[in-house]
NUNU-549129 format. One record per residue: x, y, z of N, C-alpha, C in turn; residue in three letters. Coordinates in pm, whole numbers, plus 50000, padded with zeros to 5 digits. Layout:
% NUNU-549129
XYZXYZXYZALA...
//
This chain:
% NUNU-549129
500844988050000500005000050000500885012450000UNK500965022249885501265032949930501295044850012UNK502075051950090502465057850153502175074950104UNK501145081950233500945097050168501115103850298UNK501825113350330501555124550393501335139350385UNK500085143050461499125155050496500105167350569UNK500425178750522501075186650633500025197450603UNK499475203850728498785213350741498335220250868UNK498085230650883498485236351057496735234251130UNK496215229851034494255228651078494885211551057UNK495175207251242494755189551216493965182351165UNK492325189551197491375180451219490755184051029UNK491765195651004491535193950822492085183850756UNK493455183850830494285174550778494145153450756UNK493375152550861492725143650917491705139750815UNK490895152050771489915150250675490155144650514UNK491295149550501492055151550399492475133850391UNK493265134550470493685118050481492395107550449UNK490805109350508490055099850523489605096550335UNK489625107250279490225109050119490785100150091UNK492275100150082492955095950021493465079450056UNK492575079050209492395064750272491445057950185UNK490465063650119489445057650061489865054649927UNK491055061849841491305057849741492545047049705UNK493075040249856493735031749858495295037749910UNK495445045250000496585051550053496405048850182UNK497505046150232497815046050430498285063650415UNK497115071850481497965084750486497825089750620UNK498645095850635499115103250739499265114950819UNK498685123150890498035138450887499425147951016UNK499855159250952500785161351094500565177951036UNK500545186351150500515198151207501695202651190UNK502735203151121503815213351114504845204151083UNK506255209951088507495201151014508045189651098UNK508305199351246508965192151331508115177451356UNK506915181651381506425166551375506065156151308UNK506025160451183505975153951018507275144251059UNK508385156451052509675147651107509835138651214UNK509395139651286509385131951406508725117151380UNK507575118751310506455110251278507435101151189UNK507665106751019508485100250934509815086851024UNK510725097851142511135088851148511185075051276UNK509785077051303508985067051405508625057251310UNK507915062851182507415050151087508465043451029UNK509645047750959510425044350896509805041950742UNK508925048050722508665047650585508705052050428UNK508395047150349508785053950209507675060850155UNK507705076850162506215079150117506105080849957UNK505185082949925505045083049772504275093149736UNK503735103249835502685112249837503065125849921UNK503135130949906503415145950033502265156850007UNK501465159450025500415173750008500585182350144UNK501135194550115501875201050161501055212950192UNK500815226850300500365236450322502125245750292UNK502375250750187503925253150179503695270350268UNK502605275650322502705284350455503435280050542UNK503515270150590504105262950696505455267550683UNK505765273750803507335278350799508445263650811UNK509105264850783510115254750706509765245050587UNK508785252450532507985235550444508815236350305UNK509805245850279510345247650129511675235550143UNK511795237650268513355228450344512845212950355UNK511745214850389511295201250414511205190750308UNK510235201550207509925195150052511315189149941UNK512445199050007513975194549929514405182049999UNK514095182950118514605170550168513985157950146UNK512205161050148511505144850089512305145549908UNK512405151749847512875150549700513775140449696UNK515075145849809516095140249831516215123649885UNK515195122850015515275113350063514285105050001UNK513405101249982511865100149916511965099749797UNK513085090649692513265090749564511685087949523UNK511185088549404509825094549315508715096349423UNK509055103249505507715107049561507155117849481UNK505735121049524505425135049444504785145549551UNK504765155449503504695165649583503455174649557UNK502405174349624501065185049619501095195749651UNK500805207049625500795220449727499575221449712UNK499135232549799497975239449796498185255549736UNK497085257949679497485271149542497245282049645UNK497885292149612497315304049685498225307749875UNK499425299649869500055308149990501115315349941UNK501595320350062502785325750047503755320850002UNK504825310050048505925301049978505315296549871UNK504175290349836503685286349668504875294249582UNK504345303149538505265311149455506255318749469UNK507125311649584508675317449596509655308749477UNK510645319449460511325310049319512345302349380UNK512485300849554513045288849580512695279249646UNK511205278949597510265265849651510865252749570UNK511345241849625511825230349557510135223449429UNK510695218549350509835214049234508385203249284UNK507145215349276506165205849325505225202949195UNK504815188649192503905184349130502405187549039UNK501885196049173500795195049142500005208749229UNK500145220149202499135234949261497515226949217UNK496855226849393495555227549389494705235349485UNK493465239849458492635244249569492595235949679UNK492315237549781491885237449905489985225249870UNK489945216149939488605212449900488055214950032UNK486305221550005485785228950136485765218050208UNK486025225650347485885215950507484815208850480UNK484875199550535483395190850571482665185950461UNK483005192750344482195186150219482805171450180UNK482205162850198483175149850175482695148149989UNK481915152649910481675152349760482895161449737UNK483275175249787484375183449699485435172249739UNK485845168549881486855156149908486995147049814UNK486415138249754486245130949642486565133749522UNK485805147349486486515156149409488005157049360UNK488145161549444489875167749495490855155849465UNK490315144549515491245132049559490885126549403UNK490255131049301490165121849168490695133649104UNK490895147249075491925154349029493085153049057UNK493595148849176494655145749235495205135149161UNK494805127949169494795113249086494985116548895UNK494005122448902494325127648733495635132948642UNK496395141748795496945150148753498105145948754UNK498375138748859499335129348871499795115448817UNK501115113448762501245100648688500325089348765UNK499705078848702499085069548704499035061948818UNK501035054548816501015048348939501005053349092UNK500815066949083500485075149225499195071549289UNK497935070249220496865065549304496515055549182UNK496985044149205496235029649118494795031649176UNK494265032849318493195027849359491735035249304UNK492145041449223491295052449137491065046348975UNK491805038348959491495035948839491435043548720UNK492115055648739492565063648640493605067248543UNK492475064448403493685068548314494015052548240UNK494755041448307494805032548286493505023848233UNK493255024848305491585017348318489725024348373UNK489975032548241488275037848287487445033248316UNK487375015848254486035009548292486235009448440UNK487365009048568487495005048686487145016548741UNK486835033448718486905042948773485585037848852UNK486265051949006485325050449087483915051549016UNK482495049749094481185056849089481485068049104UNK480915079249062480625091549160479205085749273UNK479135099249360478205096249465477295101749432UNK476045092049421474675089849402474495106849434UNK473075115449376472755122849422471575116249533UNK472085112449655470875110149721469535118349757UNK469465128449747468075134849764467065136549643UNK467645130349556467025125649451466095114949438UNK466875105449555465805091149566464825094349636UNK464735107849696463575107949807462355103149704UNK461195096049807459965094349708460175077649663UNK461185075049630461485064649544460825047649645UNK460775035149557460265027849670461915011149624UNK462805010749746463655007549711463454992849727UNK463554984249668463574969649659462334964749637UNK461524976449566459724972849582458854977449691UNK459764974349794459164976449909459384990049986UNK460664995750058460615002850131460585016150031UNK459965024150103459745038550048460475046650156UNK461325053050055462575061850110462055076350134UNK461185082150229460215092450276461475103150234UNK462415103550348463315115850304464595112050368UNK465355117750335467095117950358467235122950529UNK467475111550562468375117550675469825123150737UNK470555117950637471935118350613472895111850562UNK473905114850504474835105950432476195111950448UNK476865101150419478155100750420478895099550283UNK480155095450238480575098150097480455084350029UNK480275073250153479635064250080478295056250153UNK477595065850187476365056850248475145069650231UNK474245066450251472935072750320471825068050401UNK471455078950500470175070850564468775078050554UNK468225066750500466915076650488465455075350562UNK464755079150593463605074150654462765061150563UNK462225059250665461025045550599460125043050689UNK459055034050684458375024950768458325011650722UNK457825000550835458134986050844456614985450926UNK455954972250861454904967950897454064972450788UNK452724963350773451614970750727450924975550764UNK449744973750875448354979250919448844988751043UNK449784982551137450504989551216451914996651223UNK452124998851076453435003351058453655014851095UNK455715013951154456165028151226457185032451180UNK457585038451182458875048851175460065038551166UNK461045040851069462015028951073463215038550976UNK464325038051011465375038450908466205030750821UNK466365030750678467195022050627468595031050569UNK469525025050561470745024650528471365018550399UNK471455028050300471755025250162473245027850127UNK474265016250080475265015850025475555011349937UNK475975012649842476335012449729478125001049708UNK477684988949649478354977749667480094980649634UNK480024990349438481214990649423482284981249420UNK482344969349452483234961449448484034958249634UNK482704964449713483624964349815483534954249914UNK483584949250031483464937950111482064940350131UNK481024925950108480054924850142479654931750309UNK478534936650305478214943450464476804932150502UNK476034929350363475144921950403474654908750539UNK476104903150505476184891750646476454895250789UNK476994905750781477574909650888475914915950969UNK475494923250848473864926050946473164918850978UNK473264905850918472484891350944472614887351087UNK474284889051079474284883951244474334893551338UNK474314905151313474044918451383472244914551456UNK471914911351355470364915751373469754900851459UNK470514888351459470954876351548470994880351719UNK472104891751734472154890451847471204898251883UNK469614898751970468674905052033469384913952159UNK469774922152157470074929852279469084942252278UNK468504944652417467774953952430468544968352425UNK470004967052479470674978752390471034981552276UNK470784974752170471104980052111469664982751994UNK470094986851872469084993251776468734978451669UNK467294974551683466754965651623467204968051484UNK467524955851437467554956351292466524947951267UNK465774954651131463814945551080464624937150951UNK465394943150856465264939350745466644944250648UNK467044933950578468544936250518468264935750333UNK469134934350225469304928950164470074937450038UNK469734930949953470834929549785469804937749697UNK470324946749619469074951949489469764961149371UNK469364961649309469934970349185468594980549174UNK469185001349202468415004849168468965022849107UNK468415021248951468835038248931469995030648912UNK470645015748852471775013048740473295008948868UNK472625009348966473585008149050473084997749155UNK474104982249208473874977849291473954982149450UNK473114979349512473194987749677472894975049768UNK473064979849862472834968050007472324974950124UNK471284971850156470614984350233470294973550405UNK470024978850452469754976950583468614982750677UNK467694979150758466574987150769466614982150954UNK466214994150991466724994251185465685004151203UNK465995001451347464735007851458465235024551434UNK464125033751424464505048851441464715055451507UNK465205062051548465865068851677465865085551682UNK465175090151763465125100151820466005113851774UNK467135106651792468405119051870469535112651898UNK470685116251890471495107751899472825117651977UNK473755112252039474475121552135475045135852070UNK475505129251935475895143151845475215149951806UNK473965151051839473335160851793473135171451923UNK472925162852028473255171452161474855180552196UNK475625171152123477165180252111477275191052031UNK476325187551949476545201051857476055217051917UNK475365214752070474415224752115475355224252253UNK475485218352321475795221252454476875205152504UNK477895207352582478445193552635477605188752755UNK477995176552787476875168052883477385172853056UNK476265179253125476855177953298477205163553308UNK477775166253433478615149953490477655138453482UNK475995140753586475345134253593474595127953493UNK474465139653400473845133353264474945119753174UNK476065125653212477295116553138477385107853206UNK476815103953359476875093053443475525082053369UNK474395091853293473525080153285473355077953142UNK473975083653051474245077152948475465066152951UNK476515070152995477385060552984477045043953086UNK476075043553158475615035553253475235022153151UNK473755023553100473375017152932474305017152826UNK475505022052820476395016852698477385012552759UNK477625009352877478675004652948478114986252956UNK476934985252991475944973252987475414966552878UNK475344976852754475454969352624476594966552577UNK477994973352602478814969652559479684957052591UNK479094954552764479464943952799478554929052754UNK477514929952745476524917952637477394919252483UNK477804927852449477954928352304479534913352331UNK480104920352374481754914452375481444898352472UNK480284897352534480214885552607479824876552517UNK478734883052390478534873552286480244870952159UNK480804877052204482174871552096482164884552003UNK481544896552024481584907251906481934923351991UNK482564931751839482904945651927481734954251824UNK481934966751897480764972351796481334979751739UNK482874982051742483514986451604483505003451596UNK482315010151650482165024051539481935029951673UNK481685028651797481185034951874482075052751913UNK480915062151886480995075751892479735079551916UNK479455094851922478975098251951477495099951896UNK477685098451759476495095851634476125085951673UNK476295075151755476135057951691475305058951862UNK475705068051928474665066352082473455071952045UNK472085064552056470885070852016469955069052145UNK469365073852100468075081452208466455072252118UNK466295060952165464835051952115463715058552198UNK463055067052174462015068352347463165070152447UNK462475069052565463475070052683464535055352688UNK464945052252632465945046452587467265049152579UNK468395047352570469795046852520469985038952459UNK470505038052360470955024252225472215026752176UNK472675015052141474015017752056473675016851918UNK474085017751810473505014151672474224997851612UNK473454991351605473974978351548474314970051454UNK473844981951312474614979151235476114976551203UNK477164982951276478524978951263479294968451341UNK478314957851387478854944351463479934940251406UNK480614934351439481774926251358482134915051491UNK482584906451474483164896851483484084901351601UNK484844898451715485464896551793486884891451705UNK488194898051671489394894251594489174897651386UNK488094903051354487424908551245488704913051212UNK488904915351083490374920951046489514935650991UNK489824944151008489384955350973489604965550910UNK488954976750856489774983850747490884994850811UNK491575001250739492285007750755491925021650850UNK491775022550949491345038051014491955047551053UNK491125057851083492145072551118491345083851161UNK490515080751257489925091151288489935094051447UNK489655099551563490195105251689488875089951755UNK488385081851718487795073251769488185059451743UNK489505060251655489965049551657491305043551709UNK491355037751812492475029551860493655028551773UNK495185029951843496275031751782497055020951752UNK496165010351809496944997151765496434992951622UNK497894982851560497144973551449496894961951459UNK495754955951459495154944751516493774944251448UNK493534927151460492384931251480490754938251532UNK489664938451510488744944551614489154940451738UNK488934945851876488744935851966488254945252076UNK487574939552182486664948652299487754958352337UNK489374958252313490104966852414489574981752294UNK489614981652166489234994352071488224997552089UNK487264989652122485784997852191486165000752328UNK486755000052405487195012252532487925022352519UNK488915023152345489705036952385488585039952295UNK487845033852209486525049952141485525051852254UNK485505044152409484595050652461485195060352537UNK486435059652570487265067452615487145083352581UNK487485081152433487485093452316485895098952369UNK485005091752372483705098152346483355101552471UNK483655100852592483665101452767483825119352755UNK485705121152689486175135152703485095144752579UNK484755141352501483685149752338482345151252467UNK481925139852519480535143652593480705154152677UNK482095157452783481695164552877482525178152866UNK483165176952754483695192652638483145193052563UNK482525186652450481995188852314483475186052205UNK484675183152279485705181552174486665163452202UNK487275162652140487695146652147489215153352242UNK489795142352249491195144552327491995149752293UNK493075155552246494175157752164495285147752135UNK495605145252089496045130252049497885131251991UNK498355129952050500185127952049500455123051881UNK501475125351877501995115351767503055099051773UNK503495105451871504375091951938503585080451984UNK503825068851949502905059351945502485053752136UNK503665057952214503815051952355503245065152442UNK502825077452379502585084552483500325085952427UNK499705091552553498525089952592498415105152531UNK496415106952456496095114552470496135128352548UNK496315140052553495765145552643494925153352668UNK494245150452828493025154052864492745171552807UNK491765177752800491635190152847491675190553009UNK491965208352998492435210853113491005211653210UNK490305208353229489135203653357487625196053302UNK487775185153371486995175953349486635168753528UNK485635165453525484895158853679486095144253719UNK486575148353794487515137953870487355126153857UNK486315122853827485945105853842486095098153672UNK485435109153557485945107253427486795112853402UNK487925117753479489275116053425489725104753470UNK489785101953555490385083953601489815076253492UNK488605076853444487805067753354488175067353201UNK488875083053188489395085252990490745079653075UNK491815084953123492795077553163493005066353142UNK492425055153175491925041753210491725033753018UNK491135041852988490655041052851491855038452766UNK492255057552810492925059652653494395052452662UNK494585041452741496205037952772496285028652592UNK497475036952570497835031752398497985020452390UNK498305011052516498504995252507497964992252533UNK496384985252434495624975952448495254968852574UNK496454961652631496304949752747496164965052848UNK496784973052871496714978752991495044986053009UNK494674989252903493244996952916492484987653034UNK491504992853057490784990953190489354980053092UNK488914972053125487794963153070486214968753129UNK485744967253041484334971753022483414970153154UNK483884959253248483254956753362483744964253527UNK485304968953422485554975053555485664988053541UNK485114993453431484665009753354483305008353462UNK482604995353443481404996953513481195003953690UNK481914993253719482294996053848483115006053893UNK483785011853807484075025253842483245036053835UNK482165035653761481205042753740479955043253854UNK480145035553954479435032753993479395039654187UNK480825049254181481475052254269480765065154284UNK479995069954407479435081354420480705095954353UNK479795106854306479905116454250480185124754336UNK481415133054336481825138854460480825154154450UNK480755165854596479865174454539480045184354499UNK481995186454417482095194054358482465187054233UNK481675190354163482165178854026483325184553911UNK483135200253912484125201853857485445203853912UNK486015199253922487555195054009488555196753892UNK489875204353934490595210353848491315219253853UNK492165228353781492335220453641493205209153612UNK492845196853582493555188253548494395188453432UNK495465186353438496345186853304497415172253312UNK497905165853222498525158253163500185163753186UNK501045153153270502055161353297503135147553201UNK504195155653183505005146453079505245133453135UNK504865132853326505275121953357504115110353323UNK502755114453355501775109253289501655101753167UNK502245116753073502345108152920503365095652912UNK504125094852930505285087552955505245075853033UNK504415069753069504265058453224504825048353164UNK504955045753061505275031352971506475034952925UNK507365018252921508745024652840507945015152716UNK508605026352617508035028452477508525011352412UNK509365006552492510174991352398508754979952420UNK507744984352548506884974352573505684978252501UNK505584986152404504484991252361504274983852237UNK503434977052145503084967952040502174976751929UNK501794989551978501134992251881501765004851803UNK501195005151692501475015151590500775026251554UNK500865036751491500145049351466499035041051390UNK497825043851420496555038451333496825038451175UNK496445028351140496135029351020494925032451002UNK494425044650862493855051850877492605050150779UNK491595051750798490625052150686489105060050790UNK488055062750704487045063750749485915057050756UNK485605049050804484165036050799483245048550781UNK483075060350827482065071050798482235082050845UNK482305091150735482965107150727481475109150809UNK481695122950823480695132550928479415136950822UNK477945129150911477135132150816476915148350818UNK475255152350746475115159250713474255161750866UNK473815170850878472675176351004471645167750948UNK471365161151118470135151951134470215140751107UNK471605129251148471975120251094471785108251198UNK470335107251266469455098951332470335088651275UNK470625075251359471175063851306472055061551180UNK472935071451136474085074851085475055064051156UNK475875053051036476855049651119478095049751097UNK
//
């Protein structure tokens, strides 16, 4: 797999950027400035083949001579429109492009198939460009187009609830005389690993936490094969509450109570739930649910990831990666933001500076980068279970180098994530989005 790195001083752009070029068959890599690009490069020991560059970045003209140098045929991206761009001793870049807007994951797609265009062939094979047109990607469905439509005969797709760059969810109902409110989940096959079985046995295991699945299957519609999935509807879901206000302690005591208890049925039956964030916690009625479409298998080999909810080891699934994403999602509930996340593979997130005493022991516990050391789902429980002191905000807590550091780095097994996105950030109102 080829090798790409992201330099840009907006991480969580950079990040975005990567989930791109993860999707078109690249391990890429996202870093905030030189020194740590450098730092990173020589933790991986790798050969990149890709560099897209913010050449604002003070030292990035020095940097770019040196991947030339070291990094025989790599190629080199800029972004059009800074300052170093058009200095006449910027070392020889590839390829001047716009900026693709934040958050739009269609201009992302975009971007990442010009990219591909512009660049010799064997730079992104996974695009199928140039070489082989019949292999080019799909573009992405206009989904609000299907609204109205009735998909497999049966379900009628009322309206869009949200999508991602390769999924959508749209409303429906299930039943006849007493039929209710239901969402299905439309993806588009592409050539990619069947999802169909995996909901089969998703929808197998009956847990009252989690989100009923009614109905799965296979169809060709509008010239394109899809695989859709049809689940219980849900309310509200935690991100939509993040987007407005972060959670008091107590409220974060009784959501996390019900996903601490489904998560432990989930992993007792032999499975992790893979995706767990903040989208994927829903609100059924007075309920808490997890969403159950993304079951997998207990040792599931999994795709490539890279987003602030995914565990830094490479491995397969396994219950210890559903404690550092509940970890991740503990610190987003009671800030509204995820952790800040190191680059060195042996040192720990760090916290923001004040959080309720009892979930900092609890992200602590979580976010330990070595798998075996994280804390297990039953004794997350029981820690949770420890009266609430009656000043809850206690603080400011901060992350001291000795903290980061508790591990010598030779006992540590895991690696910087490999990176991809199972699902970019829907659109507003992305009820059972997974």
């Amino acid at each position: 797999m080829k090798k790409a790195l992201i330099l840009d001083a907006d991480l969580e752009y950079a990040f975005w950027l990567c989930r791109g070029l993860d999707q078109a068959g690249y391990e890429a890599f996202p870093s905030k400035g030189i020194l740590e690009a450098a730092t990173l490069l020589e933790e991986l020991q790798v050969r990149l083949d890709l560099v897209v560059v913010s050449m604002g970045l003070p030292g990035a003209g020095a940097f770019v001579a040196e991947i030339r140098r070291s990094h025989n045929g790599a190629r080199v991206v800029a972004f059009s429109g800074e300052p170093q761009a058009v200095s006449s001793t910027t070392p020889q870049i590839d390829v001047y492009c716009r900026r693709p807007d934040r958050g739009n994951d269609l201009k992302r797609q975009e971007w990442v198939e010009r990219v591909g265009a512009l660049l010799p062939v064997s730079v992104l094979p996974g695009l199928g460009l140039r070489l082989e047109p019949d292999r080019r990607v799909a573009p992405t469905p206009n989904w609000k187009q299907w609204e109205g439509a009735a998909l497999d005969g049966q379900f009628q797709l009322k309206r869009l609830l949200g999508r991602t760059a390769h999924s959508a969810v749209f409303l429906t109902e299930v039943g006849n005389a007493d039929s209710r409110a239901a969402t299905i989940k439309v993806v588009p096959c592409q050539g990619s690993i069947p999802l169909l079985p995996y909901w089969e046995r998703a929808a197998e295991l009956a847990h009252p936490g989690l989100t009923q699945i009614f109905d799965g299957g296979l169809c060709r519609f509008e010239d394109l094969d899809v695989e859709y999935v049809v689940m219980e509807y849900a309310d509200e879901n935690l991100a939509d509450v993040l987007r407005q206000r972060a959670l008091e302690a107590g409220e974060a005591r009784e959501m996390l109570e019900p996903v601490l208890e489904t998560l432990a049925g989930v992993h007792a039956h032999g499975y992790v739930l893979g995706h767990l964030k903040p989208s994927n916690i829903l609100s059924v009625g007075d309920q808490v649910k997890l969403a159950a479409d993304g079951l997998r298998p207990a040792g599931h080999a999994h795709a490539k990831l890279a987003g602030p909810y995914d565990a830094p080891e490479r491995a397969p699934l396994s219950p210890a990666a559903d404690v550092w994403a509940l970890g991740v999602t503990v610190v987003e509930a009671l800030t509204q933001h995820p952790p800040q996340r190191p680059w060195l593979k042996f040192l720990k997130p760090v916290l923001p500076p004040k959080m309720p005493g009892l979930f900092v022991d609890i992200a602590r516990d979580c976010l330990q980068p070595n798998p075996a050391r994280r804390e297990s789902v039953a004794g997350l429980a029981t820690r949770l279970r420890q009266p609430l002191p009656i000043d809850l905000a206690v603080g400011p807590v901060h992350e001291t180098p000795e903290m980061l550091a508790d591990h010598d780095p030779s006992e540590i097994e895991t690696g910087l994530g490999d990176r991809v996105d199972a699902d970019a950030e829907p659109v507003p109102d992305e009820s059972a989005v997974s």
